[in-house]
C-alpha positions as CSV (number, residue, x, y, z in Angstrom):
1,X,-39.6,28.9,27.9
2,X,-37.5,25.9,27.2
3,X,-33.7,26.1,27.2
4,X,-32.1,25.7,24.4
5,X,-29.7,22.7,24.4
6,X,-26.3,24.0,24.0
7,X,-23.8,22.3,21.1
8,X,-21.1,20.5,22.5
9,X,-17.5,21.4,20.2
10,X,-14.2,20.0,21.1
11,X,-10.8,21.1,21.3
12,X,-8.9,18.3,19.2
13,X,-5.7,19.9,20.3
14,X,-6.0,17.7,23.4
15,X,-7.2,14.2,23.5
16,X,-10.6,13.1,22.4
17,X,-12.4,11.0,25.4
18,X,-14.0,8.1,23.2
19,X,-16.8,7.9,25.5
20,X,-17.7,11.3,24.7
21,X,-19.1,10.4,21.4
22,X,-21.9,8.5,22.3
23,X,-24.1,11.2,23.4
24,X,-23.8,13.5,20.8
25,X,-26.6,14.3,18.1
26,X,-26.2,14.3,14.5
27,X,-26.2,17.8,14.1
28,X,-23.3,17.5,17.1
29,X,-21.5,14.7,14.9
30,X,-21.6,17.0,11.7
31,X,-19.6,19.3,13.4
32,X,-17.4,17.2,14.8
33,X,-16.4,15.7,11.5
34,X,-15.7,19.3,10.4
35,X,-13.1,20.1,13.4
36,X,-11.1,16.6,12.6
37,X,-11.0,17.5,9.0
38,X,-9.5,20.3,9.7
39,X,-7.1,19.0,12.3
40,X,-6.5,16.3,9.7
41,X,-5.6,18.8,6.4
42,X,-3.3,21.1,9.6
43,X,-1.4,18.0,10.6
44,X,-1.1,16.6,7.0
45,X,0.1,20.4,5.7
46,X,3.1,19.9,8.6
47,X,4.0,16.1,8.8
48,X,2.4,14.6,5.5
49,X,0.0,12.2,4.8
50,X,-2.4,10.3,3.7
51,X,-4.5,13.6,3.2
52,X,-7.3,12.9,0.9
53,X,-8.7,9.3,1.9
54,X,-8.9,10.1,5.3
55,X,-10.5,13.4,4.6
56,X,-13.5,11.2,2.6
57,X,-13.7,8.7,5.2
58,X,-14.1,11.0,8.1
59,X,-17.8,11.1,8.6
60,X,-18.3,7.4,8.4
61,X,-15.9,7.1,11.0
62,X,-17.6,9.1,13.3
63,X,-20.7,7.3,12.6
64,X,-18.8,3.9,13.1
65,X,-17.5,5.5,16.9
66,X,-20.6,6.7,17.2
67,X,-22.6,3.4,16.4
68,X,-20.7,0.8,17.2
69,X,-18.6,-0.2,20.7
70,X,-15.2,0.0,19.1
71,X,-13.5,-1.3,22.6
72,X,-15.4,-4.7,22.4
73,X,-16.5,-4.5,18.3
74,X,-13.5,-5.0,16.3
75,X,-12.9,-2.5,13.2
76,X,-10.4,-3.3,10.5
77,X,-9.5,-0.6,8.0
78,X,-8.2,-1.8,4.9
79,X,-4.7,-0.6,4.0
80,X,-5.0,1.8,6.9
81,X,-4.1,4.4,5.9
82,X,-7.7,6.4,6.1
83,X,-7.8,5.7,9.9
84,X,-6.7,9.5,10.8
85,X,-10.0,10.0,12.2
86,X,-10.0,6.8,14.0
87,X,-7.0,8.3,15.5
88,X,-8.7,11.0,16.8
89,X,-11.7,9.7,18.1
90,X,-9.7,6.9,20.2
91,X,-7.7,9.8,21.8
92,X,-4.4,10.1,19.7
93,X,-2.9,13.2,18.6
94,X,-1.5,13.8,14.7
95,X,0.9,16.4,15.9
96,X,3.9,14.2,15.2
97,X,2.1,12.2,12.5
98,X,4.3,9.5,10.8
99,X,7.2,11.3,12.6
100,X,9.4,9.2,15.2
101,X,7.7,9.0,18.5
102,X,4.5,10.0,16.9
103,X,1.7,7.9,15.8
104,X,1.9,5.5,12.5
105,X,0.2,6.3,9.3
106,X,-1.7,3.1,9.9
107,X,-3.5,1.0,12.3
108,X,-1.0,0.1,14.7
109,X,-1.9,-2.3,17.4
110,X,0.6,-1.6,19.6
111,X,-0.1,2.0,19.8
112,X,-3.7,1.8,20.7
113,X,-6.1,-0.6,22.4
114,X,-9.0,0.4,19.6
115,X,-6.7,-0.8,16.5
116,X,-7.3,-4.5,16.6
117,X,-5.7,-5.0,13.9
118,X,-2.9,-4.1,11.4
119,X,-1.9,-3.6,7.8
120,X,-0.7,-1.5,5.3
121,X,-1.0,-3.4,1.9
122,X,-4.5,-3.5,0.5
123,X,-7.5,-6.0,0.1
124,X,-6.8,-8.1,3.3
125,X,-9.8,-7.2,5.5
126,X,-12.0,-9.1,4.7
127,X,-10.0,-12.2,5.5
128,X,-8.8,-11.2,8.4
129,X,-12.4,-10.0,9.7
130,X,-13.4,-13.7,8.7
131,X,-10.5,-15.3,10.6
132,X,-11.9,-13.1,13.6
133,X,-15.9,-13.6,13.7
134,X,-14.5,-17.7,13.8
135,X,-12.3,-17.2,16.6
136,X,-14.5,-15.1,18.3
137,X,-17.6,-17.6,17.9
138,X,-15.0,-20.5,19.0
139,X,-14.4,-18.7,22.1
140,X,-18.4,-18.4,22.3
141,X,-17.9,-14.3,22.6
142,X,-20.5,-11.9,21.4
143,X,-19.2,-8.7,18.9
144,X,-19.5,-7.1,15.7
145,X,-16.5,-7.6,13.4
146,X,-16.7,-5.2,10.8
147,X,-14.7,-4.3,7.5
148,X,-13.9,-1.0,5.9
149,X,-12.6,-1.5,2.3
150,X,-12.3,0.4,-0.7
151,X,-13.5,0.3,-3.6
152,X,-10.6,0.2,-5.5
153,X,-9.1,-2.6,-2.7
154,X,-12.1,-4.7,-3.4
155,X,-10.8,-5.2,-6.9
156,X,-7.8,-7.3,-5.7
157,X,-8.2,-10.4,-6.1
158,X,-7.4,-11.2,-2.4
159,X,-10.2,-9.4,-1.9
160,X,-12.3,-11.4,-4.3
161,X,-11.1,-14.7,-2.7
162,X,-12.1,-13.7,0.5
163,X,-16.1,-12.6,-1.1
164,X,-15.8,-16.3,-2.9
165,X,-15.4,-18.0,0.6
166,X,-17.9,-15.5,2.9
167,X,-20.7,-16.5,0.5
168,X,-20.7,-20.2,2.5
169,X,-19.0,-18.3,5.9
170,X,-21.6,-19.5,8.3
171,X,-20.0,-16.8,11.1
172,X,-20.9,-13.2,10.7
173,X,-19.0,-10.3,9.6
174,X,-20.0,-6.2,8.1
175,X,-18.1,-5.3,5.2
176,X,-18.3,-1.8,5.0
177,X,-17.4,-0.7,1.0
178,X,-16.5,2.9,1.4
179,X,-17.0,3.8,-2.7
180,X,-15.4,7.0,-3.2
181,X,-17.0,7.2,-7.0
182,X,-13.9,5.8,-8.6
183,X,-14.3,2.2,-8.8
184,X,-17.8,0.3,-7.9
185,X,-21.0,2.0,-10.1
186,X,-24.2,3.2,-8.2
187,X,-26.6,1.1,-7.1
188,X,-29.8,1.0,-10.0
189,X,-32.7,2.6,-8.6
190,X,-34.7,3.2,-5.5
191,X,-36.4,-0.2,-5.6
192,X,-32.9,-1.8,-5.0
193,X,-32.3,0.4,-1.4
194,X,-35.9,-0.4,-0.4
195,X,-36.0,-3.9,-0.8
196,X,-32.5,-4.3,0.4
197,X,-33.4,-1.9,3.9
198,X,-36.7,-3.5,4.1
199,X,-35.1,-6.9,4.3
200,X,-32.9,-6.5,6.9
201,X,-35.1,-4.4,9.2
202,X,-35.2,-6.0,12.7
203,X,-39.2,-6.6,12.5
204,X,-38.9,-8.1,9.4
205,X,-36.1,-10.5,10.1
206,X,-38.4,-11.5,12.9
207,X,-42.0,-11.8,10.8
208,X,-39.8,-14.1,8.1
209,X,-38.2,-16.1,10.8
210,X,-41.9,-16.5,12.3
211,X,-43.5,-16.8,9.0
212,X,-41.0,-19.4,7.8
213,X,-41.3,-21.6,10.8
214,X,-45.4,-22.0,11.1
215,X,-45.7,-22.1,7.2
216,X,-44.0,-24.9,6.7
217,X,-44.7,-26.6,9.7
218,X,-48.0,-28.0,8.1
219,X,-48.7,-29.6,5.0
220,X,-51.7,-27.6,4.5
221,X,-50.4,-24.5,4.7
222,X,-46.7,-25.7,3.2
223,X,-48.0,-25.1,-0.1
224,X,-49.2,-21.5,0.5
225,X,-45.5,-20.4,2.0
226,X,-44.1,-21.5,-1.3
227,X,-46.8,-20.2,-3.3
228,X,-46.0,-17.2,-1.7
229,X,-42.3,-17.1,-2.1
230,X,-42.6,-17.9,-5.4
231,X,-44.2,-14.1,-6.0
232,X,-41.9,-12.7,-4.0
233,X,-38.9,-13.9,-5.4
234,X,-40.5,-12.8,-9.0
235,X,-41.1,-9.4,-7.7
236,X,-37.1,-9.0,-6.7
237,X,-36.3,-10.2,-10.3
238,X,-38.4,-7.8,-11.9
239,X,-37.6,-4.8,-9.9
240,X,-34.6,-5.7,-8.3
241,X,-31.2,-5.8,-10.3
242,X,-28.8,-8.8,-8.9
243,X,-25.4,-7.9,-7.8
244,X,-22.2,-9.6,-6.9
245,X,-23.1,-9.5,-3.5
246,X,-26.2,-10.9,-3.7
247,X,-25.5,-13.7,-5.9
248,X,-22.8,-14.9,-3.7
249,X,-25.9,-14.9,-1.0
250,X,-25.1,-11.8,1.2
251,X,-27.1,-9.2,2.5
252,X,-26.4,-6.7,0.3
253,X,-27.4,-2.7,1.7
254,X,-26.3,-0.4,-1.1
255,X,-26.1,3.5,-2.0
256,X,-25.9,5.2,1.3
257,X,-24.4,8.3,1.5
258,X,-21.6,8.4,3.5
259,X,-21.8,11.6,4.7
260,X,-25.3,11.1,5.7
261,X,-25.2,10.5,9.2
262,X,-29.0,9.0,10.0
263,X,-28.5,6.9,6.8
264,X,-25.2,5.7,8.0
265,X,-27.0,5.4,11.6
266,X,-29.3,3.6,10.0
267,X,-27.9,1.1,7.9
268,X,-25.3,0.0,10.6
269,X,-28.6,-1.2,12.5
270,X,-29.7,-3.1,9.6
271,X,-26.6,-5.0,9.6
272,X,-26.2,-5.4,13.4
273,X,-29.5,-7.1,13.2
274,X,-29.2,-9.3,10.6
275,X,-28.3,-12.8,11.4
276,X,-25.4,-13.7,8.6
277,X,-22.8,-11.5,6.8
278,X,-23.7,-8.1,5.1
279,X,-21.7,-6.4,2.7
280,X,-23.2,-1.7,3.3
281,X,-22.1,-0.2,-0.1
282,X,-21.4,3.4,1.1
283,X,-20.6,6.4,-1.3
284,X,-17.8,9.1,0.0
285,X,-16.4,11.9,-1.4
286,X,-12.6,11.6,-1.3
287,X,-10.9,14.8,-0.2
288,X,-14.1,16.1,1.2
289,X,-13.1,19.7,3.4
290,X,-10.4,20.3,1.2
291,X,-11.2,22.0,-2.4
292,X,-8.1,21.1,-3.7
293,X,-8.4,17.4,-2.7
294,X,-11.8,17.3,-3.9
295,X,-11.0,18.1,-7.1
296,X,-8.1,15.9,-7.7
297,X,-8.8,13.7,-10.1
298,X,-6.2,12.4,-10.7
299,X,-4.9,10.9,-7.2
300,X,-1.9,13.6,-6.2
301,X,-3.6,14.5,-3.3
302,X,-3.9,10.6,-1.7
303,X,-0.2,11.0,-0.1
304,X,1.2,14.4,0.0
305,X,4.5,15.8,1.7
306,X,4.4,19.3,3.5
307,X,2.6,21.7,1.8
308,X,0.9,24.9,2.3
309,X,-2.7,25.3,2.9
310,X,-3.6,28.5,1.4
311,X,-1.6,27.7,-2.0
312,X,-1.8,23.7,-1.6
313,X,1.8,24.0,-3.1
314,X,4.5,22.1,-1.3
315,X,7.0,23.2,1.3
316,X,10.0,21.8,-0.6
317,X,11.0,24.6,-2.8
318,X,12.0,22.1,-6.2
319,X,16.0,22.1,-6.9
320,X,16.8,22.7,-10.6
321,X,20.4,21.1,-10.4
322,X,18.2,17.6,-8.9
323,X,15.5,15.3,-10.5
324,X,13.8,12.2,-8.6
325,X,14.8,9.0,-9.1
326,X,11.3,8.2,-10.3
327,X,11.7,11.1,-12.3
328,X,14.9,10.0,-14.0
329,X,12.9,6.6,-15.2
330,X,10.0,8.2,-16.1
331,X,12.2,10.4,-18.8
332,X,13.7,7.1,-19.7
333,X,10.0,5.1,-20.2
334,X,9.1,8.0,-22.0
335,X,12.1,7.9,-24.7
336,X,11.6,4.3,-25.2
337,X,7.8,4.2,-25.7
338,X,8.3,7.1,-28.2
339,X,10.7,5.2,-29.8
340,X,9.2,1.5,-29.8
341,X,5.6,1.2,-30.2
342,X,6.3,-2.4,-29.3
343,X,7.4,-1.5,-25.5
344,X,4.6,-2.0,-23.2
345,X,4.5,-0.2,-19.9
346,X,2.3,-2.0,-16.7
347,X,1.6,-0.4,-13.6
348,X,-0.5,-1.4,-10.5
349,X,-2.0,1.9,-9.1
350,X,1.4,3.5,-7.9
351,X,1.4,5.9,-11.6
352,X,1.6,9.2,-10.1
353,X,4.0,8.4,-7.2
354,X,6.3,6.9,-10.0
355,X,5.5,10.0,-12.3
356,X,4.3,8.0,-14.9
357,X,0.3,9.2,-14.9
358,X,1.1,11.8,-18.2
359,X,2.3,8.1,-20.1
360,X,-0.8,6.9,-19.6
361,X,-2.3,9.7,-21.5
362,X,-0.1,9.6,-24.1
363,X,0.3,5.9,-25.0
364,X,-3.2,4.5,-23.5
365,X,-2.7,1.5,-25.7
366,X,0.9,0.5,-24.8
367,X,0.2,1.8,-20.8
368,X,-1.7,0.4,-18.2
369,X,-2.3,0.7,-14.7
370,X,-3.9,-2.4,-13.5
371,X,-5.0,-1.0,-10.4
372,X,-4.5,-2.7,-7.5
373,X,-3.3,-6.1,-9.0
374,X,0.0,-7.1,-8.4
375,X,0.5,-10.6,-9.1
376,X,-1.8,-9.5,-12.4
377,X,0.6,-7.0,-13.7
378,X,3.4,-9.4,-13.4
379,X,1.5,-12.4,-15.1
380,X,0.4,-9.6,-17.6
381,X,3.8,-9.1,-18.3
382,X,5.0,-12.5,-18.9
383,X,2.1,-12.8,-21.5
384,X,3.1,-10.2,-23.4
385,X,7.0,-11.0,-23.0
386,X,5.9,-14.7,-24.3
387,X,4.7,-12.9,-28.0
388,X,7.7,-10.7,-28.3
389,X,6.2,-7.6,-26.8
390,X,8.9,-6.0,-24.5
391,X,7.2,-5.3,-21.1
392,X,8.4,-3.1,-18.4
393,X,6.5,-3.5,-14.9
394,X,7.1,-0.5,-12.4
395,X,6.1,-1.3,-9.4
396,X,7.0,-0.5,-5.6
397,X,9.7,-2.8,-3.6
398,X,7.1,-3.2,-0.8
399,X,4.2,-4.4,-3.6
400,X,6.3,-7.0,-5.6
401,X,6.2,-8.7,-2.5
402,X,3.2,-9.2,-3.4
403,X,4.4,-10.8,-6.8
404,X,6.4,-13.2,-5.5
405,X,5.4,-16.0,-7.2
406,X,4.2,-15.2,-10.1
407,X,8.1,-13.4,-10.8
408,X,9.2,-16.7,-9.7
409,X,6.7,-19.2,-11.9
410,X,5.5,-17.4,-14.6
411,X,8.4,-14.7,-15.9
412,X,12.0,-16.5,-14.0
413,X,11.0,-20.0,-14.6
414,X,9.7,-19.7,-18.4
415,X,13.1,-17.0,-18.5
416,X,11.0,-14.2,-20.2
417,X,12.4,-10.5,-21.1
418,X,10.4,-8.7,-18.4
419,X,12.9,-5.6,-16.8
420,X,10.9,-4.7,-13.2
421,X,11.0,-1.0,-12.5
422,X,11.3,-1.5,-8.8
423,X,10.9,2.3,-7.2
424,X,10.9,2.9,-3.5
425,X,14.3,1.0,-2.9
426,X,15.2,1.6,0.7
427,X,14.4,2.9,4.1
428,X,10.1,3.6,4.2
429,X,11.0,6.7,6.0
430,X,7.1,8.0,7.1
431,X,5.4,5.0,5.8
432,X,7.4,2.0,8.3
433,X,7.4,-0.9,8.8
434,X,4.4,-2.4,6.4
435,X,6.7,-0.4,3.7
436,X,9.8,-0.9,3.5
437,X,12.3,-1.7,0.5
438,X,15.0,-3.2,2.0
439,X,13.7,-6.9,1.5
440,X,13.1,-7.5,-2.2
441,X,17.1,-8.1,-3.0
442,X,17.3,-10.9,-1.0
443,X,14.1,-12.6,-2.4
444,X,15.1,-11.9,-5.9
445,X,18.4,-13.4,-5.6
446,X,16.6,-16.4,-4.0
447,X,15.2,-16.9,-8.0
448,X,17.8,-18.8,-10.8
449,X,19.2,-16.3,-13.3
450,X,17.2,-13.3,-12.5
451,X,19.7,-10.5,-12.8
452,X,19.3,-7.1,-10.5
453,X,21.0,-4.0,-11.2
454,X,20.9,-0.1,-9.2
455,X,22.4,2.9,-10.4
456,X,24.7,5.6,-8.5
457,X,23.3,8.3,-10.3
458,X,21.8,9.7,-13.3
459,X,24.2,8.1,-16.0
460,X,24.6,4.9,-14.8
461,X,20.6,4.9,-14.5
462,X,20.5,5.7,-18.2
463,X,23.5,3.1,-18.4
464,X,21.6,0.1,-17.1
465,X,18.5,1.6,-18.7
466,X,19.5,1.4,-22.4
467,X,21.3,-2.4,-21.4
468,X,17.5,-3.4,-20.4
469,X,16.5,-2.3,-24.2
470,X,18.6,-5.3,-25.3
471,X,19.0,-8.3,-22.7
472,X,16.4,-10.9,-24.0
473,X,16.1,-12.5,-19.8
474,X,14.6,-11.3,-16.8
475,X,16.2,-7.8,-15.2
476,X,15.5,-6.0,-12.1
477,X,16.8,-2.4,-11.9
478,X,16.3,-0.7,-8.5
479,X,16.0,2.5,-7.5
480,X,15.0,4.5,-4.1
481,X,12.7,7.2,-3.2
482,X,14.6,10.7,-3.3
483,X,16.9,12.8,-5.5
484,X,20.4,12.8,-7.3
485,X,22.1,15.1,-9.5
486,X,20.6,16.0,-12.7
487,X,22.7,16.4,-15.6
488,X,21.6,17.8,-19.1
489,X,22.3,14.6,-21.4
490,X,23.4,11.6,-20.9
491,X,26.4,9.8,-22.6
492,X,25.9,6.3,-24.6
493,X,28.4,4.3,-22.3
494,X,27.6,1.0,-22.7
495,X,27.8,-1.5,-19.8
496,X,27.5,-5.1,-19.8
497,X,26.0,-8.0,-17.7
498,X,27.3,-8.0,-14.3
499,X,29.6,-5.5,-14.6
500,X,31.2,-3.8,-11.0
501,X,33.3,-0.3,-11.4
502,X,36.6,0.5,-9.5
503,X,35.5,4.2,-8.5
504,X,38.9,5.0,-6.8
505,X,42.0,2.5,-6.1
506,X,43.8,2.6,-2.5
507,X,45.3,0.1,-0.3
508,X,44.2,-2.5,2.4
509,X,40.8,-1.9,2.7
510,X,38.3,-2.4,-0.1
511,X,34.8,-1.1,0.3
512,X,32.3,-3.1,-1.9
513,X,28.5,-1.0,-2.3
514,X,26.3,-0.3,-5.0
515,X,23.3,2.9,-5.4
516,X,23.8,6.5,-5.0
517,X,25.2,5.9,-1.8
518,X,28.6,5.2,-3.2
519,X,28.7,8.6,-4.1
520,X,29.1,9.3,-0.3
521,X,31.5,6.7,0.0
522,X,33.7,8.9,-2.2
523,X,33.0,11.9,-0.5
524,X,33.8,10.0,2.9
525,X,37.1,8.2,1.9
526,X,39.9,9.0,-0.2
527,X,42.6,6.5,0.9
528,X,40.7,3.3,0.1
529,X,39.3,1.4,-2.8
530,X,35.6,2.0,-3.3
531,X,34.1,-0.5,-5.7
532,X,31.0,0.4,-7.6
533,X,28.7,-2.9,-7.4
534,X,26.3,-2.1,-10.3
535,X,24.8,-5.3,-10.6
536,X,23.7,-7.0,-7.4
537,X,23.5,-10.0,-9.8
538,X,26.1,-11.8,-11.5
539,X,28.8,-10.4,-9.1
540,X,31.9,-9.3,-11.0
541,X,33.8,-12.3,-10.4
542,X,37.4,-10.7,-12.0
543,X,36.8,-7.7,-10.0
544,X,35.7,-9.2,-6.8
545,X,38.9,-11.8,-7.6
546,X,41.4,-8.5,-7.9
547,X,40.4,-7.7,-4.2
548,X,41.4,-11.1,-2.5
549,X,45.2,-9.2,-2.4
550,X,43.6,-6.8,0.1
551,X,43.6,-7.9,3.6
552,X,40.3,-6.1,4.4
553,X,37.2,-6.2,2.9
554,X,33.9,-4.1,4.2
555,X,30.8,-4.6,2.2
556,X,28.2,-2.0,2.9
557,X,24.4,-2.4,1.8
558,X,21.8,0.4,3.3
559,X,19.3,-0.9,0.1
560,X,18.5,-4.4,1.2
561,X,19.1,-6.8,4.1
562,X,22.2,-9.0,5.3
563,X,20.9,-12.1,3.5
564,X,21.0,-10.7,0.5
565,X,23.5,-8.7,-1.5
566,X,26.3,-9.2,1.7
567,X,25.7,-12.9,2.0
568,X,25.9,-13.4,-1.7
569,X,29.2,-11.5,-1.9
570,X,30.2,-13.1,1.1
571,X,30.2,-16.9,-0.3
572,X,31.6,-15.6,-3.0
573,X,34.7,-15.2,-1.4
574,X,34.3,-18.0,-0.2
575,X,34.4,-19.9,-2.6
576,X,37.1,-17.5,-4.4
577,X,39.0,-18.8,-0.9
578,X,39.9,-15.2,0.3
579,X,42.4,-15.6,3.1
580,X,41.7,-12.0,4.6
581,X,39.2,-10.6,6.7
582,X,35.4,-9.8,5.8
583,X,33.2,-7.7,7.9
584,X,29.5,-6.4,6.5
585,X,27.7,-3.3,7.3
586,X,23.8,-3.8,6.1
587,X,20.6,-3.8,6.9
588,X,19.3,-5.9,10.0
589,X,16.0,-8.7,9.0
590,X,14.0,-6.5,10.9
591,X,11.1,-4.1,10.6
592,X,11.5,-0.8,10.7
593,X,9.1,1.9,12.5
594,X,8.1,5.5,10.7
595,X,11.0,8.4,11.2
596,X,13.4,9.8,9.0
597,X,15.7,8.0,7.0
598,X,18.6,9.0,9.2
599,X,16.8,8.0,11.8
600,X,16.0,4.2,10.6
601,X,19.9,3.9,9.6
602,X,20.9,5.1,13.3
603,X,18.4,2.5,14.6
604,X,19.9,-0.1,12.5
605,X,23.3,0.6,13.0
606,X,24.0,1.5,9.1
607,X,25.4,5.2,9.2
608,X,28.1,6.2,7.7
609,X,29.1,7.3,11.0
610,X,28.4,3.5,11.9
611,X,30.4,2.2,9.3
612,X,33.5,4.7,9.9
613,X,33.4,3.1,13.2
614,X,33.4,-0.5,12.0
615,X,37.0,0.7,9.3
616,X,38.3,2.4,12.8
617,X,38.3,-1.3,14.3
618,X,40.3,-2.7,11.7
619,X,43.0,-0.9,11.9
């Protein structure tokens, strides 16, 4: 009687040998997938995550490890942040996921010899796998460079740019579109996967190679070979629906199931074999393992903090006497578009982290969320600001970088009323160093006029907020990730342009800082003057002027680095021809790895412990 083969499981609470995937059968690899879902949805339940993305891209993962030599083949997820089973499978744990000495949310080159490559701002991929099949064909070396993008990353227009120039790419990359049914439609029909699989088979590049070459050798049979193209090519019109992909001239192999582990198997052959750049459309279920991230529609389960399993409800019991800062503008969004149905609200795919998703219910002709389109929403802005439409763009600190220049060109230059929603100011806590908001002050105040403003807390937010309803130029207001004190209505205390408060008066040293960490200041120190810098830009020249009498001045930024708020108040002085002594406590021009955000203002020196220790020397 034959023995029955036994299945081979793994305990994923040590580290996975790589090699060991490479035996296993699909039956073998199904389970598999299930055990690192699981350790996935346990480590994301303790540390949080990206929770349901990597849950969807799991099986074609394994497939990838299991396919593909991912030591010598070089693998570039897009974003990164669905890699968690790449983790795995190249032998990391999750156990302090995102945490300090733990493993990054994202690829992380230096943490692994399998992550060839890093990033954690969509749509880049594909240029980067292009800049790597030519190096790696310069240096005459013989690999697979492959892709993994989403769908919703491929409608970037990096992305696009990238498509536009592999259409001519004469060196050979896989883009692997992993569809999660949100973005990119099915493919039409079964004649469309059979002529596409058929095409690429290994025998048949090898007959058409063959058939090419002898066919057209000879006059004779020359006309025959296009005789007979000719029908073919009618027969793929009639039956075969073009596609981007195709047009641009790539191998296009579309609808497999991602989940489908002989289909996957299957389709990475095609493309290993073919002899110029193919672009596998594969369909995954995001969330998949998870019922509660299966069913999320509408994207709260992408990135979730600590929650429990059983209930899928958070760990964080909520605090009636707080609200987020995101929170605190989204009230405010929602009062003006109530009140003005000529505000317009733009958005490039960060709604529900800036708990704005219900506004786009509401008002679906005055909000949009222009998906993953950055240097669109801003130019989409200065459009509508040019035909007296008053646009507000929310937006993350780390994805205006992104917008650059089109803040710069297109809304600065032409000095249109656009007020940028910048959320996420600050430390990136879990997310590091690819997403951090600690850079966008100094890039701003690198633009003529623009003017940036960040609140202490909730009235001053609705301060600055109700200014932006009436300044006719450009405006920045700032605001970090977090909480602050909620309070049950706001006053009408108007502020004006460049305005800095006095919060407490005291003598010889003068503290200068702006944000909700002023509030600590006050708690901290009760013998010095504590100015409240409201707007980053204009200073407060009479304000900043009534502290040259002071022989000490600290200025303290933990929102942004040295060269921007310090240095500006710095030549100020300057120029103001102060005669005392200056010393700055901000942020280093540095990136900053995952951990707390105690832990990132230790590592930068930037505590208040840190800066009592800097007023101690003065004395």
């Amino acid at each position: 009687m034959k023995k029955k083969k036994t299945i081979k499981r793994f305990d994923l609470k040590t580290p996975f040998n790589p090699d060991d995937i490479k035996s296993l059968s699909e039956a073998e690899l199904e389970l598999l997938s299930e055990d690192i879902r699981e350790n996935i949805i346990i480590n994301c339940a303790k540390n949080g995550g990206h929770l349901a993305s990597s849950l969807g891209a799991t099986d074609l993962i394994v497939a990838l490890h299991h396919y593909f030599d991912l030591l010598k083949d070089k693998v570039i997820f897009d974003v990164g942040h669905q890699c968690y089973a790449h983790k795995i499978l190249s032998g990391r744990s999750l156990d302090k996921l995102r945490k300090k000495d733990g493993v990054s949310g994202y690829q992380k080159r230096a943490e692994s010899i399998y992550d060839h490559y890093e990033a954690g701002h969509s749509s880049t991929s594909i240029s980067a796998a292009m800049g790597m099949a030519l190096a790696r064909d310069l240096h005459q070396e013989d690999y697979q460079v492959i892709a993994v993008i989403g769908d919703s990353s491929l409608s970037n227009g990096v992305a696009f740019e990238a498509l536009n120039n592999l259409g001519t790419f004469k060196h050979k990359i896989i883009v692997i579109i992993n569809d999660n049914n949100r973005s990119i439609g099915k493919a039409v029909g079964s004649a469309n996967n059979y002529f596409e699989k058929f095409r690429l088979s290994k025998s048949y590049l090898k007959l058409r190679s063959s058939y090419r070459k002898v066919m057209k050798k000879y006059a004779p049979t020359r006309w025959f070979y296009y005789f007979s193209s000719a029908i073919k090519n009618f027969f793929k019109r009639r039956f075969v629906r073009k596609n981007l992909f195709s047009n641009m001239g790539l191998y296009f192999i579309s609808n497999i199931d991602g989940h489908d582990f002989h289909a996957l198997q299957r389709a990475f052959g095609y493309a290993a074999n073919a002899p110029t750049s193919v672009v596998i459309h594969v369909t995954t279920h995001k969330g998949k393992g998870y019922p509660y991230a299966e069913d999320d529609e509408s994207g709260h389960w992408h990135g979730v903090d600590p929650f429990d399993i059983k209930s899928g409800k958070p760990l964080a019991k909520p605090n009636s006497n707080s609200i987020s800062w995101s929170g605190v503008y989204a009230d405010l969004l929602k009062e003006k578009l109530a009140n003005d149905d000529k505000t317009v609200l733009i958005n490039p795919a960060t709604m529900v982290g800036s708990k704005i998703d219900d506004l786009l219910i509401t008002y679906p002709d005055r909000v949009y969320d222009v998906g993953i389109s950055e240097e669109h929403g801003a130019i989409f802005a200065a459009g509508l600001a040019n035909n007296n439409v008053y646009p507000y763009y929310s937006i993350y600190s780390t994805f205006l970088q992104r917008s650059y220049d089109e803040v710069l060109h297109d809304i600065v230059r032409m000095d249109l009323p656009v007020t940028l929603l910048i959320d996420r100011v600050g430390m990136p806590e879990d997310d590091g160093e690819t997403h951090a908001g600690i850079y966008d002050a100094a890039f701003l105040l690198s633009m003529p006029h623009i003017a940036i403003a960040m609140a202490k807390d909730q009235q001053e937010a609705h301060d600055i907020f109700k200014f932006s309803t009436t300044y006719k130029h450009p405006l920045a207001i700032r605001y970090p990730r977090g909480y602050t004190v909620k309070i049950t209505k706001a006053k009408d205390e108007p502020i004006t342009l460049g305005q800095w408060k006095v919060e407490q008066k005291g003598k010889d040293i003068a503290l200068v800082s702006y944000g909700p960490v002023v509030n600590d200041l006050l708690n901290k120190y009760s013998t010095y003057t504590i100015v409240n810098a409201m707007f980053i830009r204009p200073i407060d020249e009479k304000v900043l002027k009534s502290l040259c009498t002071y022989p000490y001045i600290v200025i303290y930024d933990i929102y942004g680095t040295k060269e921007g708020f310090a240095s500006t108040v710095l030549m100020a002085l300057n120029e103001l021809d102060y005669k005392g002594k200056v010393k700055i406590k901000a942020l280093p021009n540095i990136f900053i790895t995952h951990g707390t955000e105690q832990e990132q203002l230790s590592a930068c020196y930037c505590t208040i412990e840190d800066l009592d220790e800097l007023i101690r020397e003065l004395k």
